[in-house]
N, C-alpha and C positions, 0 to 999 in steps of 0.2 A: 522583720526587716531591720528592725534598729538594734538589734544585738547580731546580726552580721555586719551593719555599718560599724561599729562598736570594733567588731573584732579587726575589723581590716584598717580601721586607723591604728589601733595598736599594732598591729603588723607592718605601718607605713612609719609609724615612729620609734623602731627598735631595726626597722633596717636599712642598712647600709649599702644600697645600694644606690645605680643613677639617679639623676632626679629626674629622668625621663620616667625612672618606674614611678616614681613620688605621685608624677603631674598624670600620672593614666589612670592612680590607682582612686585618687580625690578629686579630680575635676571633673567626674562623672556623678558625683552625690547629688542626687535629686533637690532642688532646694526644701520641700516640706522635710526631708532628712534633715539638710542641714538646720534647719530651722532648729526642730526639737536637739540637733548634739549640742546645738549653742546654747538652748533652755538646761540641759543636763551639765552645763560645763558654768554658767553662770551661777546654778544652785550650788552644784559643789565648792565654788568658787568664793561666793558672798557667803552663804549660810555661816562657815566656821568664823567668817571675818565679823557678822553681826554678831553671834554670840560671844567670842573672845571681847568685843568692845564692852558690850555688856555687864559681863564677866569682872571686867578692867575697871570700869564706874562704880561696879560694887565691892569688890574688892582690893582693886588696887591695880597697875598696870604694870608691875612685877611679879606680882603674887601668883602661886602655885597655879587657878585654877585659868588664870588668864593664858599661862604659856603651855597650859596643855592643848588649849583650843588655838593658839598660833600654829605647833608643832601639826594639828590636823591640818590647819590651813598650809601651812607652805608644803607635805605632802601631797595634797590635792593640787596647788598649785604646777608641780612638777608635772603633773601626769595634763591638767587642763594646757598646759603650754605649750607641749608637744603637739596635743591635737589642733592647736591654733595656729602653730610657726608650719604643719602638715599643709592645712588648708591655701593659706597665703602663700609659701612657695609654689603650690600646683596649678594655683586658680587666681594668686594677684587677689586684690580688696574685694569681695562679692558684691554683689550689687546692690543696691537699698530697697529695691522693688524685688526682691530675693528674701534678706534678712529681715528689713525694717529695722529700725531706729536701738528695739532692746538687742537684735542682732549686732548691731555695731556699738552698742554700749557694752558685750560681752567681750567682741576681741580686743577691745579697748583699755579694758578693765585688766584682760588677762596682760597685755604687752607691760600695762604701768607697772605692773606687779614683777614686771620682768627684769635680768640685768641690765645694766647700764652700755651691752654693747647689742642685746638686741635690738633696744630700744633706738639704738643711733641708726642701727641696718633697718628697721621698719619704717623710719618718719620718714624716706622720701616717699613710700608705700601710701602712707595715709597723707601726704600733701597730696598726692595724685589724685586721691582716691575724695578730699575736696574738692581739687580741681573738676573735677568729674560729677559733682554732684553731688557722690555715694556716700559722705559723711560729712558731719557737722562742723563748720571750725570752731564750735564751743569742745568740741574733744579733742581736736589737733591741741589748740592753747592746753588744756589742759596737761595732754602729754608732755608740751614742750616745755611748762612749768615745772613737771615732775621730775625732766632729766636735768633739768637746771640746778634743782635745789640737789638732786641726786649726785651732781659732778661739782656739787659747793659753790655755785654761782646762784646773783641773784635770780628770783624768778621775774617774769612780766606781766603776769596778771592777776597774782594772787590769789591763784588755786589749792596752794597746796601748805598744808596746816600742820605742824609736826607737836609732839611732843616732846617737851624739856625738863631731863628728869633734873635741871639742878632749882627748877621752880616746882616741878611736878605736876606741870599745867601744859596746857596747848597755848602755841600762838601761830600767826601767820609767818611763812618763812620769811626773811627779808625781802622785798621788793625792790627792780631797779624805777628811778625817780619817782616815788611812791605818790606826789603828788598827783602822778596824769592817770594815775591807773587806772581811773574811774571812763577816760576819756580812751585811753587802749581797750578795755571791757566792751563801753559802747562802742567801739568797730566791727566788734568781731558778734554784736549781737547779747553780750553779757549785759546782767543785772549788776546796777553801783555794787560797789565791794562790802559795803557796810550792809548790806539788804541781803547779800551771801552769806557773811558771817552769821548774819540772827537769823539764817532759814534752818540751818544743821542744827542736827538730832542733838549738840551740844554746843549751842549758840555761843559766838563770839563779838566781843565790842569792837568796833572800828576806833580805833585813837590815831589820828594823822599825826599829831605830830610824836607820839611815841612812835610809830612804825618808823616818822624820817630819822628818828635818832637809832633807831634799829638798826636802819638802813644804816647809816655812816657808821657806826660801831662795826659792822660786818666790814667794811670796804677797810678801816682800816687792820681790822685783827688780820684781812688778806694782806696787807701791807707788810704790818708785820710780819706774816710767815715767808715770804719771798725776801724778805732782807737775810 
């Protein structure tokens, strides 16, 4: 059963035709199907990503063997995106009494991973799909921080952590008013920011007031490039 679900999404994402054929061909998948494509599309998905980081901590995050394992990952990427942009056009956000929680951490995962105009076409998608119950707003903020830093603005809750190759370390993106953020966090249900940074697999220190000089340092370099 699951390699003819297999073949008919690949058949649903290589054709071109209505999206009436789209929404007939995947709004029928049984949820335990869907369940296990989301489990097969999350492994492909994470697995290259944990071993390239890996990789990157022991060798370096240039080095030969870290960008063999990116190059798997954003191949699989390609392929897990389709079958995720498949789903959502035919059948809208599935339900959480359908998926569960790693369910909707999978399409979540895949969308962040996505370009910057999917990602604008999918977030009224997942505000609904809040509104509705069906997903967390610790993953909305999350998205919303990702396309933020991804389209060079600040983010708002300080999710999302980049590498700088001209220090050669991570830090947190720039933050808007980096003071409250603790107090934007707790609305939405998040852990203080500094209890986030020491949880990851490569803990980070919270410095307020280097973040606020982060923060203004960013506002103005924007400055400057609009003059």
């Amino acid at each position: 059963m699951r390699i003819l679900l297999f073949f008919s999404l690949l058949t649903i994402i290589s054709c071109s035709k209505p999206s009436e054929k789209v929404q007939s061909s995947t709004s029928s998948i049984p949820p335990k199907d869907l369940v296990a494509l989301l489990d097969t599309i999350w492994k492909t998905e994470q697995t290259p990503i944990r071993l390239r980081d890996s990789l990157g901590k022991v060798h370096g995050y240039e080095s030969v063997e870290f960008e063999k394992q990116n190059e798997i990952y954003h191949e699989n990427h390609l392929i897990n995106e389709a079958k995720i942009l498949a789903i959502l056009d035919a059948q809208g956000w599935p339900s959480i009494s359908h998926i569960g929680e790693q369910g909707n951490l999978t399409i979540c995962n895949v969308l962040q991973h996505s370009g910057i105009e999917i990602r604008k076409k999918y977030l009224p998608m997942m505000k609904q799909a809040v509104q509705d119950k069906n997903l967390s707003p610790r993953l909305l903020a999350r998205a919303e921080d990702r396309l933020a830093t991804d389209r060079g603005e600040l983010q708002i809750y300080g999710g999302q952590i980049k590498y700088y190759p001209q220090t050669k370390s991570f830090d947190v993106w720039p933050i808007v008013d980096p003071e409250n953020v603790d107090q934007r966090r707790a609305e939405i249900g998040l852990e203080p920011i500094a209890d986030f940074l020491g949880s990851r697999r490569n803990p980070l220190e919270w410095n307020l007031e280097e973040q606020i000089k982060r923060t203004a340092e960013f506002q103005q370099a924007k400055e400057v490039l609009k003059q």
